[in-house]
N, C-alpha and C positions, 0 to 999 in steps of 0.2 A: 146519358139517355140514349146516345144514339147505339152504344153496344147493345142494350137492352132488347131496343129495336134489332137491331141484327142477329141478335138471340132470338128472338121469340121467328123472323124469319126461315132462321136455319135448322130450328128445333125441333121438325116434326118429323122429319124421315133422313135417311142415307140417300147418296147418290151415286149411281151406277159408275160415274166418272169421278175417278181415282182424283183428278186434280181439282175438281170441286168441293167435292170432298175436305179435302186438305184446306181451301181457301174459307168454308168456312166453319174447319176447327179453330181456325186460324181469327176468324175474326170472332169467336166466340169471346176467346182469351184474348183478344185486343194486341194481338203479336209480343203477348208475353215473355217476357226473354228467360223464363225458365221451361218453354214449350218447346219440345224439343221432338222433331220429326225428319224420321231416317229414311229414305226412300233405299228400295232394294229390288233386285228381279230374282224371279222364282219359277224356273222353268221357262222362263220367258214372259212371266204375268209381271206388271207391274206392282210391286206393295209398298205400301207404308206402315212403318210401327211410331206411334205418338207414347210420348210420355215425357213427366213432368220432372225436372232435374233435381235430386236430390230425394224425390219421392219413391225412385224405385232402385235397384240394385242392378248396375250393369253387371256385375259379375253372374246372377240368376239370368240374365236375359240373354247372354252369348250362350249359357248354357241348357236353358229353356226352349230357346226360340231359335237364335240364330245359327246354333249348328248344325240343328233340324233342315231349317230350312237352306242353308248352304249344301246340304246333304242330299237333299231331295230335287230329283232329278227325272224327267219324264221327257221323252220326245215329245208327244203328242197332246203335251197337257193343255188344258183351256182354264180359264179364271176359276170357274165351279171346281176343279180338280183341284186346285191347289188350295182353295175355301173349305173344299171335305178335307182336305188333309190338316191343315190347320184346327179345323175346329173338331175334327176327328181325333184319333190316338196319333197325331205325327207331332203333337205339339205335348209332352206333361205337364201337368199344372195342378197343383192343389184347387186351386179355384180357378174354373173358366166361366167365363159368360157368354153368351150373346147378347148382341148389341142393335139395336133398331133406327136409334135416334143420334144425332151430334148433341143432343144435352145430355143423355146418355152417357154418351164417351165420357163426354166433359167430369162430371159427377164421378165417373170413375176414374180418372185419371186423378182427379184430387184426392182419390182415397189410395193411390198406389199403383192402380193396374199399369198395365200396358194395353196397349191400342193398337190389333195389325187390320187395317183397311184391304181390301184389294180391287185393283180395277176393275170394272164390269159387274159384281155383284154389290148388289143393293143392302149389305148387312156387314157387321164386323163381330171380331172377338174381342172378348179383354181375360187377360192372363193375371193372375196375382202374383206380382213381383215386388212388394214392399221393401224398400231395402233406406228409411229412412235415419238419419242419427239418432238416438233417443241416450237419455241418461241413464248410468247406470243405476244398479240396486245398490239401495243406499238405507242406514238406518234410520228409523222413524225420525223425526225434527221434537214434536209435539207430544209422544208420547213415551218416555224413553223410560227405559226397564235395564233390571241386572241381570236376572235370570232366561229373562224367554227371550223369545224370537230378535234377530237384531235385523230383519228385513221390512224394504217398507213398501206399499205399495209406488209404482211405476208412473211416470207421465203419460207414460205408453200404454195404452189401453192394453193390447195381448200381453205386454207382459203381468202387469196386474194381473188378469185371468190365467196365465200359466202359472204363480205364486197363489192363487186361491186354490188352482184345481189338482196343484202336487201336494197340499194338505188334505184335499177330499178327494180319495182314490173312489169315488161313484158315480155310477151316472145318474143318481138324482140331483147331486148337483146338477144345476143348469144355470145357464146362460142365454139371455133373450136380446137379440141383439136389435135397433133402432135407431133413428136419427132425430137429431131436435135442430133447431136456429132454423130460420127461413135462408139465410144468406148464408152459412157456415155448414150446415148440413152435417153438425157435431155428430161423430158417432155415442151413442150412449147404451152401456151395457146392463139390465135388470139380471142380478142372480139370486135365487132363490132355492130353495131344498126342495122337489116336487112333495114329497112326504109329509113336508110342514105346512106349506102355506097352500089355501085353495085358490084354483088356475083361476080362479073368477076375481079373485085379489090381483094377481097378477094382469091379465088381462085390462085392468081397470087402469094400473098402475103404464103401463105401454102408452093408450088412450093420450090418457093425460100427457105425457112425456109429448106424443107426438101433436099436441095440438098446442103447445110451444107456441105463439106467434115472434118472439122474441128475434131480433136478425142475428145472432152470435149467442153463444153457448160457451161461454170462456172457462167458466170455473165449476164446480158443483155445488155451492151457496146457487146459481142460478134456477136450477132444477126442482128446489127443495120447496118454495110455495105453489109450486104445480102440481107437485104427486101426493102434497097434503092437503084433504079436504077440509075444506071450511069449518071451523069448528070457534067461531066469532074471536074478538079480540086478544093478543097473547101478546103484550108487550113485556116480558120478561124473559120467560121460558118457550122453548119450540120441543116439537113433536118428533122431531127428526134430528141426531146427530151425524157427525162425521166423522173417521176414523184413517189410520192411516196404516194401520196393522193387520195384515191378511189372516193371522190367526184369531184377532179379534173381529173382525168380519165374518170368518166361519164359525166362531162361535155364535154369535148370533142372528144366520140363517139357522142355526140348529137350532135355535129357540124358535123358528117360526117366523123371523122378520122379513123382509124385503130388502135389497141392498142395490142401489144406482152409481154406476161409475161411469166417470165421463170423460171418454178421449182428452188429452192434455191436461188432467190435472192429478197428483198422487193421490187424492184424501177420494173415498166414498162416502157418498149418503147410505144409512141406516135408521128405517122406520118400521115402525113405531118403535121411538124410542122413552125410556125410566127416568126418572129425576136421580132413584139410587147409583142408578150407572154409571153416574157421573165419579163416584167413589169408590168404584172396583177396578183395581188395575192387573196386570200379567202375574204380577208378584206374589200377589196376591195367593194364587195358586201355587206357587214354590216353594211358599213357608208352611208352619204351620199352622193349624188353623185358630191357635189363641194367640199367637202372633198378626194373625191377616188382622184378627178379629181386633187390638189394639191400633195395628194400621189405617185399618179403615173407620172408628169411632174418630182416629185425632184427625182424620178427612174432612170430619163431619163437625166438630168442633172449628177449624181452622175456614170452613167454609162462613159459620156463623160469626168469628171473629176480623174476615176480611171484609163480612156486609155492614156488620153492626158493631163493633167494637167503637169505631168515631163516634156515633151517632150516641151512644150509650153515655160517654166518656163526655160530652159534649152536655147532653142534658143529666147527667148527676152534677157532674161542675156548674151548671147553670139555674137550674131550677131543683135538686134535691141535695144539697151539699150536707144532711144529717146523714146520707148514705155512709160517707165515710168516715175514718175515723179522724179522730183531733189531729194528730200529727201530718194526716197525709192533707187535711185540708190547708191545713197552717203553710204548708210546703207549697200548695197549688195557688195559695192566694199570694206570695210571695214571689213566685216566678212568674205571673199574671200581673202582679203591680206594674211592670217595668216595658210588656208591651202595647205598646197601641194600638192594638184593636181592640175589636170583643172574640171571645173564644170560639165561637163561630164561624168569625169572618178568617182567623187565623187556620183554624182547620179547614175550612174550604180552599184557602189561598196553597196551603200546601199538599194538599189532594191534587189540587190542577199540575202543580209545579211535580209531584212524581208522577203523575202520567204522560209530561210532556219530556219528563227525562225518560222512561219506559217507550217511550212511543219512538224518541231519538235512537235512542239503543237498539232496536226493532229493525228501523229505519238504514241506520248505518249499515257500514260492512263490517265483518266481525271482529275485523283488527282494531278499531276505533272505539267498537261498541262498546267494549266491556270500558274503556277510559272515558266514556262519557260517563259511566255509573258511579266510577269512584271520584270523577269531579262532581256529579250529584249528590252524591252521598256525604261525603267529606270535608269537600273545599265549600259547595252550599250552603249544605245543612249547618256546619259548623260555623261559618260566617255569618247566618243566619241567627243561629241562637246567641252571638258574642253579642251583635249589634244590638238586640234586645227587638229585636223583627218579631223573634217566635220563639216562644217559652220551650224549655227542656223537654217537660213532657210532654207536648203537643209531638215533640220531634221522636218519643219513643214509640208515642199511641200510632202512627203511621210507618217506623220501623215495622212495630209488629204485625199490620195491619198487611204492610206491602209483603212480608214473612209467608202470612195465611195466606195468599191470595195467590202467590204458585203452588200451595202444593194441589191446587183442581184448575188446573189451568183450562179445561173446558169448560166450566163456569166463569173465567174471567170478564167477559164482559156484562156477566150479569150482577158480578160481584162488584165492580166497579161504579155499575149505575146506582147501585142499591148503598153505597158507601156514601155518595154525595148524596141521595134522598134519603139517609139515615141522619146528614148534620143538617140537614133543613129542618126535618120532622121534628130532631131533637134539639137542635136550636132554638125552635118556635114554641112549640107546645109541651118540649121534656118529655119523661115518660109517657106520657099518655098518648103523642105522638109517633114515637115509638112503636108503639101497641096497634096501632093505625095502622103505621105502615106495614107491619108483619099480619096484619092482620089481612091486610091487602093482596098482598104475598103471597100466602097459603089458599087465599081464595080464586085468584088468580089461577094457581097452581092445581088447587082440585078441581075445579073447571075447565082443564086443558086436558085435552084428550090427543093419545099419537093415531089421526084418522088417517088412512089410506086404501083406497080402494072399496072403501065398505066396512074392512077391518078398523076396530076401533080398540083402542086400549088406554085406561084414565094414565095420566101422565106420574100419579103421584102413588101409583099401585107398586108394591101388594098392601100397603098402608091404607092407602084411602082408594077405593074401599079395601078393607082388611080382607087379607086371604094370607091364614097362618101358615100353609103350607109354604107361600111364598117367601114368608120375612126367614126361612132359613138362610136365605146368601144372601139376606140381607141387615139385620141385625151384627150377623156372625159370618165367617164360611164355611158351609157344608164342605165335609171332609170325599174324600175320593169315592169311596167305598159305598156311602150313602148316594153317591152321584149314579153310580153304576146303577143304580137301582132303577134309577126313574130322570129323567130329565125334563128342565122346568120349561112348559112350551106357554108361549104366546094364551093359547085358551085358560092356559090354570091361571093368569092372573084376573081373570074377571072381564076381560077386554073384549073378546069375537063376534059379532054380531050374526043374529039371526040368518040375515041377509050372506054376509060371508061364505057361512057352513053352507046354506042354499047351493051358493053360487059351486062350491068345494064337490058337493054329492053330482050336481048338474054333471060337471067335468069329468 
């Protein structure tokens, strides 16, 4: 409390007195032992350069600053001389500031700069010397391809933006840059296509961001129920996905979308986003297109097979066993005699039991991980079905089930929820259950709209509602040739609102 206080004391202006100054940079940051402040003369003026260890590059700063000003040399110089020469042409710098305040500095010093004070005048500079470690460029984790790109977006905010923007040689690309957290003062970056989306979307999309109450801004899951507007309950599906591939991120600014990236973390937000999306991958593109068109149906089948294959499998076994045939029922009642539960409780018990081996494996470090799987898999499963715990087939319906359910790993957590409320549904009520829940589902789903800024687009489009022009990349892939022709924006699917295009012609 009592820095706080010492903040809010020191935080309105500069002081003409160099060591005042400094005393209270100093208790700004609570004599932070990564605060680091060089005292230097210049011409005879006394100066101070602040900055934070690790945050900036001494090697820019001997070269920026201090050979300048080792160089500079004046008989008759006074503190104003050496402050015009500073914040004049005697210093280079991609970015300078001036600086008014000690919260000021402060706030800059945590984002990189540097800090030169000088005695007797009431102002400073700050210089951009960034020179923190960041991780290399690495391939995607989450989204991994054979053919395209093997780059992933950055932790490093610039660098992300210099991987989006050596794909997009234009300056309609842009980049809106902002801050969010009360306490972290996250940097966070909106890019957009000026072309595609209207500034009034944009503009809205900022707003929001910045009225953040939030003290910390860590991830960009954080961001995402802020920039999307209210569009009443959506416990399943969301309106906004995440990506971690620069070329799939300028693919879709080119549709028109909006895209949020947030200092510290690789993946961006991308709004409004499709339910089909979830089923188009890089590859896609590489093959051809009665090839994509295969790939992406058995997506779509293995999507329905990871939600509802138990749930299905659970109420024919239980309440319509005329479904199947003679032989296969004769077999199911037989490897059912011998366990003790009911088929229910055994397919729920071993849903938990591979999510918690999944969740371990996740968890682990990778040298481990993969031997937790094959003790799950093997030495479990197979102990499991000897002792007469859990029948044969229960253990292949969730084989296949755990099979379906990476190949759309950005559905996994919905495929997951929907797997256990398929052996409830179909546990309880059977079919008809079932039917409930899917029914639930879909409703759910065309009721979910990707709103942002005003921009609105139904989540379950170019389907619901139909727009034929649309369901070409989606049924199937549109070939090259036909792409050349026209490309599919945000408005063809039915989605922009009135209000939007207002906002677009205003600007």
């Amino acid at each position: 409390m009592s820095d706080t206080k010492g903040a809010s004391t020191v935080g309105r202006g500069l002081y003409p007195c160099l060591e005042r100054t400094v005393k209270g940079l100093k208790q700004i940051f609570g004599d932070s032992a990564d605060l680091n402040i060089a005292g230097l003369k210049v011409s005879g003026v006394s100066c101070a350069v602040a900055s934070l260890e690790g945050m900036t590059s001494s090697k820019d700063l001997a070269v920026m600053l201090f050979s300048p000003l080792m160089e500079y040399s004046r008989a008759l110089a006074d503190s104003n001389d050496v402050y015009r020469f500073i914040a004049g042409e005697g210093i280079f710098s991609a970015e300078k500031k001036s600086v008014s305040s000690l919260l000021e500095a402060a706030r800059l010093l945590c984002s990189g700069y540097a800090v030169i004070f000088v005695d007797g005048v009431q102002g400073a500079v700050a210089i951009s010397a960034q020179g923190f470690d960041k991780r290399a460029v690495s391939e995607p984790d989450s989204e991994a391809n054979i053919k395209g790109s093997h780059e992933a977006l950055s932790d490093s905010l610039r660098t992300s933006l210099a991987l989006i923007r050596r794909r997009a040689r234009t300056p309609s690309l842009r980049f809106l840059m902002t801050k969010a957290g009360k306490v972290s003062g996250t940097d966070v970056c909106i890019a957009y296509i000026s072309e595609r989306v209207p500034m009034g979307v944009v503009k809205r999309v900022k707003e929001s961001i910045e009225k953040i109450r939030l003290p910390f801004i860590l991830t960009s899951g954080s961001v995402i129920p802020f920039i999307l507007d209210k569009n009443g309950p959506a416990p399943f599906f969301s309106g906004a996905s995440t990506t971690q591939r620069p070329d799939v991120l300028l693919a879709k600014l080119n549709e028109g979308r909006v895209a949020v990236l947030v200092d510290g973390t690789p993946y961006a937000v991308i709004a409004p986003t499709l339910f089909v999306e979830n089923f188009q991958t890089v590859d896609d593109y590489e093959d051809k297109p009665y090839f994509a068109f295969y790939k992406r149906w058995l997506r779509y089948i293995a999507f329905f097979i990871a939600s509802f294959l138990p749930g299905i499998y659970v109420a024919t076994a239980g309440f319509h066993p005329e479904v199947l045939s003679r032989s296969l029922l004769l077999s199911l009642i037989a490897s059912e005699e011998i366990t003790p539960y009911p088929l229910a409780a055994e397919l729920f018990i071993i849903i938990v039991m591979f999510e918690l081996l999944k969740e371990a494996g996740l968890r682990l470090p990778r040298a481990i991980g993969g031997a937790v799987s094959v003790v799950g898999g093997l030495i479990i499963g197979d102990a499991a079905v000897s002792s007469g715990l859990i029948s044969a087939p229960i253990l292949i319906i969730i084989g296949v089930t755990a099979t379906s359910s990476f190949v759309v790993p950005s559905l996994d957590p919905q495929t997951t929820v929907l797997r256990l409320l398929g052996v409830i549904a179909g546990g309880t009520l059977g079919f008809f259950g079932m039917a409930v829940l899917m029914t639930v589902i879909l409703v759910n789903a065309g009721a979910l709209s990707g709103r942002i800024g005003g921009l609105s687009v139904p989540y379950l489009s170019p389907i619901s509602p139909l727009t034929v022009r649309g369901l070409r990349d989606v049924v199937t892939r549109i070939g090259f040739r036909r792409m050349e022709k026209s490309t599919v924006r945000v408005e063809d699917m039915n989605g922009s609102t009135d209000e939007s295009k207002d906002d677009g012609k205003g600007s």
